[in-house]
TORROTOR-157487 format. One record per residue (C-alpha): residue number from 0; residue in three letters; x, y, z. Coordinates in Angstrom, 2 decimals, always signed. Example, Ala and Ser with C-alpha at 12.3 -4.5 7.8 and 13.67 -1.06 7.14 Angstrom:
! TORROTOR-157487
+-----+-----+---------+---------+---------+
:   n : res :       u :       v :       w :
+-----+-----+---------+---------+---------+
:   0 : ALA :  +12.30 :   -4.50 :   +7.80 :
:   1 : SER :  +13.67 :   -1.06 :   +7.14 :
+-----+-----+---------+---------+---------+
***
This chain:
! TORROTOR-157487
+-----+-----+---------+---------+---------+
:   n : res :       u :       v :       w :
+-----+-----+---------+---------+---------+
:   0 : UNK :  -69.89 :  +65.51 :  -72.43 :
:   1 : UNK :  -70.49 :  +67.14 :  -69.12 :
:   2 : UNK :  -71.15 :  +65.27 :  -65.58 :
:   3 : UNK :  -74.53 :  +66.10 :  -65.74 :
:   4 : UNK :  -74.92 :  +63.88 :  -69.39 :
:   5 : UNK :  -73.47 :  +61.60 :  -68.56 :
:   6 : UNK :  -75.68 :  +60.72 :  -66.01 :
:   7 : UNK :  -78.68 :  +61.51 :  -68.18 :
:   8 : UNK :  -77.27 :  +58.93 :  -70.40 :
:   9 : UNK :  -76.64 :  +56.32 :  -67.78 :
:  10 : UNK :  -79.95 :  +56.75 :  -66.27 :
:  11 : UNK :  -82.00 :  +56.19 :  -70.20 :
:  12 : UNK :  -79.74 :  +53.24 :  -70.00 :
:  13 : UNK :  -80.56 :  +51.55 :  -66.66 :
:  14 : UNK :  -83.87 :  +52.45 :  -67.92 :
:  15 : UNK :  -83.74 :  +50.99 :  -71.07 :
:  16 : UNK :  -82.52 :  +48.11 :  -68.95 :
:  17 : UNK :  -85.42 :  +47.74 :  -66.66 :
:  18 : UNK :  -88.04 :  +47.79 :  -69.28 :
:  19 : UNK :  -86.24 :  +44.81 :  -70.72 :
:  20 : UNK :  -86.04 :  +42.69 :  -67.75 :
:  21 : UNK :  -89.95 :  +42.32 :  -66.23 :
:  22 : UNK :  -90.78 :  +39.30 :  -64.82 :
:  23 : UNK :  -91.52 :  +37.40 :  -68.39 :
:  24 : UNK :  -88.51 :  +38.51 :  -69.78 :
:  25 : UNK :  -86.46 :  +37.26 :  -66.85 :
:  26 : UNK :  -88.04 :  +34.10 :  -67.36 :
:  27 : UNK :  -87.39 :  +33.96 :  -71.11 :
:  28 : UNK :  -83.39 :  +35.50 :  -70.42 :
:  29 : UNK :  -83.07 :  +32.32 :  -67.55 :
:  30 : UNK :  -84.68 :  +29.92 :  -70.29 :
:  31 : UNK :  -82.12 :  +30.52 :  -72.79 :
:  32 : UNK :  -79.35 :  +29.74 :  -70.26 :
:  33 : UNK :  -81.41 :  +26.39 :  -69.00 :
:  34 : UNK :  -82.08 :  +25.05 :  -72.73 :
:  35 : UNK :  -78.39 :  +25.57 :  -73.36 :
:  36 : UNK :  -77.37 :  +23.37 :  -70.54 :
:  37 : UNK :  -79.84 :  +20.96 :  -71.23 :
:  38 : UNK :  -78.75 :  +20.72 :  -75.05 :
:  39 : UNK :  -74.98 :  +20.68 :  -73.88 :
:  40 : UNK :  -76.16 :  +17.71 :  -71.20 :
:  41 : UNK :  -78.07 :  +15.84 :  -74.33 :
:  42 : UNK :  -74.47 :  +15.69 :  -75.94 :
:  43 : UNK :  -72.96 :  +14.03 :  -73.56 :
:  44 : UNK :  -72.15 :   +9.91 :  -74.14 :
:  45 : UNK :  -74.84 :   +7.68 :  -72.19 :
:  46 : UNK :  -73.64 :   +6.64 :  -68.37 :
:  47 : UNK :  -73.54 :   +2.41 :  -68.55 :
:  48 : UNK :  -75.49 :   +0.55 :  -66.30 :
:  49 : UNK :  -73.46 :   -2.01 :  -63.74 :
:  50 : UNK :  -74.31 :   -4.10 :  -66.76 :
:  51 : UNK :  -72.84 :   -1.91 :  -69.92 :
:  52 : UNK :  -76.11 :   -0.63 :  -71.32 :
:  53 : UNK :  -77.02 :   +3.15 :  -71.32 :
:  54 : UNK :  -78.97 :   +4.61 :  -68.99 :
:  55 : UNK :  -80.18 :   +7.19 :  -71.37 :
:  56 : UNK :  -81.34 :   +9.07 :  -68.16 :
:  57 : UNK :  -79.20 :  +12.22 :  -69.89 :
:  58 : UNK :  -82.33 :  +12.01 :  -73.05 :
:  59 : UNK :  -84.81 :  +12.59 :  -69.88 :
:  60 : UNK :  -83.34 :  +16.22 :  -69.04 :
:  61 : UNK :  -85.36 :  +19.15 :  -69.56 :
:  62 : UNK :  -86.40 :  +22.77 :  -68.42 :
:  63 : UNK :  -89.15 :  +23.75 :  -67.33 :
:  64 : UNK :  -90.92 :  +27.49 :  -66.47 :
:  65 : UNK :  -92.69 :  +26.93 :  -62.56 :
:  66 : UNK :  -94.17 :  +30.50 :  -62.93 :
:  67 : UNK :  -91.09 :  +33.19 :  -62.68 :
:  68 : UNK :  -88.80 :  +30.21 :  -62.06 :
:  69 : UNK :  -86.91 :  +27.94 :  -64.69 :
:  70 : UNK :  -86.02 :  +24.44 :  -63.35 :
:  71 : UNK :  -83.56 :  +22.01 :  -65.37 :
:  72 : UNK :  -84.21 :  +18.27 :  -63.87 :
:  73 : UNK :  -84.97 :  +14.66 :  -64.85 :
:  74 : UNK :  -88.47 :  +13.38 :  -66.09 :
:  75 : UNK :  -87.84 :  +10.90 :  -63.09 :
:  76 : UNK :  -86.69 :  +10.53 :  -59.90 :
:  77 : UNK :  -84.00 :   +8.61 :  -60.41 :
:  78 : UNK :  -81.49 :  +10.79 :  -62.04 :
:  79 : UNK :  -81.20 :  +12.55 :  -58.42 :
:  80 : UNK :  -79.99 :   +9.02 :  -57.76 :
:  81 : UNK :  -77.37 :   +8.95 :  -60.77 :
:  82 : UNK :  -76.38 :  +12.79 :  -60.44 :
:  83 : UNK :  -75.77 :  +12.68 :  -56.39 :
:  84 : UNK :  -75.20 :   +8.43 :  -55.78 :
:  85 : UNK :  -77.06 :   +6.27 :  -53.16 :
:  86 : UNK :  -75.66 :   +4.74 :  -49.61 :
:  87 : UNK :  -75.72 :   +1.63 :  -52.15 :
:  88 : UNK :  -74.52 :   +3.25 :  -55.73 :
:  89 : UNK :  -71.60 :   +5.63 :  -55.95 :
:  90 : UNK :  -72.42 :   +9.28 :  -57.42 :
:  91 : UNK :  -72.15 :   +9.42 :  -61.34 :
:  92 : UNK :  -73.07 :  +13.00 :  -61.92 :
:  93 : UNK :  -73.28 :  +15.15 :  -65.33 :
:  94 : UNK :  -75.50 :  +17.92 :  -64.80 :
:  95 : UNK :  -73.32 :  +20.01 :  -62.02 :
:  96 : UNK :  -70.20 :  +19.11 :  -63.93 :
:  97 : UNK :  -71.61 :  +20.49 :  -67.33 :
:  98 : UNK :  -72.98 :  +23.37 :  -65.44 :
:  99 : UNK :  -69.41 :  +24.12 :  -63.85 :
: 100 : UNK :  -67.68 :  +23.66 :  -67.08 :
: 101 : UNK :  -70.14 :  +25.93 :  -69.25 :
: 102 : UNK :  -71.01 :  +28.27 :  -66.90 :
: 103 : UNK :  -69.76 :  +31.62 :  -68.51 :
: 104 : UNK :  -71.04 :  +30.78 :  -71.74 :
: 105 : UNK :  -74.48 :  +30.47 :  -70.53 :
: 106 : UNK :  -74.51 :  +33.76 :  -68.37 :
: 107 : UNK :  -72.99 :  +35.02 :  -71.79 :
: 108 : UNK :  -75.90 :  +34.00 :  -73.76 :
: 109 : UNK :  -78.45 :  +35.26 :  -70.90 :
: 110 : UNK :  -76.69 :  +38.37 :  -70.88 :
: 111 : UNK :  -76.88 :  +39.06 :  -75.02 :
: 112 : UNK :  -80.60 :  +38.27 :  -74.74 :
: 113 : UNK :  -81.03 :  +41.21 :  -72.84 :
: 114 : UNK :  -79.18 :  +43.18 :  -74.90 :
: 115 : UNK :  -81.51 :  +41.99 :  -77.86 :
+-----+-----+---------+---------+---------+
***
């Protein structure tokens, strides 16, 4: 392989590359990293209320596409409550931890949907 081929080669790849990442497919390669979090955050056991019973505020999780952006949040506003704590309630938070913990395997799974 000469210099000048392999250049050739990387630049059908970068190309190949750019064709597979417009703005939709972005969208569709952060989706599959937000729906994986969001199932991962699903499987976690219920947070208890002061008084023992679930708050099932993990069920309410979901992503969302906000035109080229993908969001991950609750259905309400009060899982910023239970995720970063009150002056009142202390900070019982899932969805950062989760996201720390699993974070290679989702940019793994983004990244093989572009190879797709």
């Amino acid at each position: 392989m000469s210099f000048h081929s392999g250049f050739a080669d990387f630049d059908e790849l970068i190309e190949d590359y750019i064709k597979k990442v417009d703005g939709d497919a972005v969208t569709e390669i952060l989706k599959v990293g937000a729906d994986a979090l969001v199932d991962d955050v699903h499987a976690l056991p219920s947070p208890r209320s002061a008084r023992g019973h679930p708050t099932h505020m993990l069920d309410e999780i979901s992503s969302r596409v906000m035109g080229e952006k993908v969001e991950v949040g609750w259905g309400s506003y009060y899982g910023l409550f239970l995720e970063n704590g009150t002056r009142k309630m202390s900070a019982r938070p899932h969805l950062k931890p989760t996201w720390e913990t699993n974070k290679e395997r989702y940019q793994e799974l983004m990244i093989s949907k572009i190879h797709e």
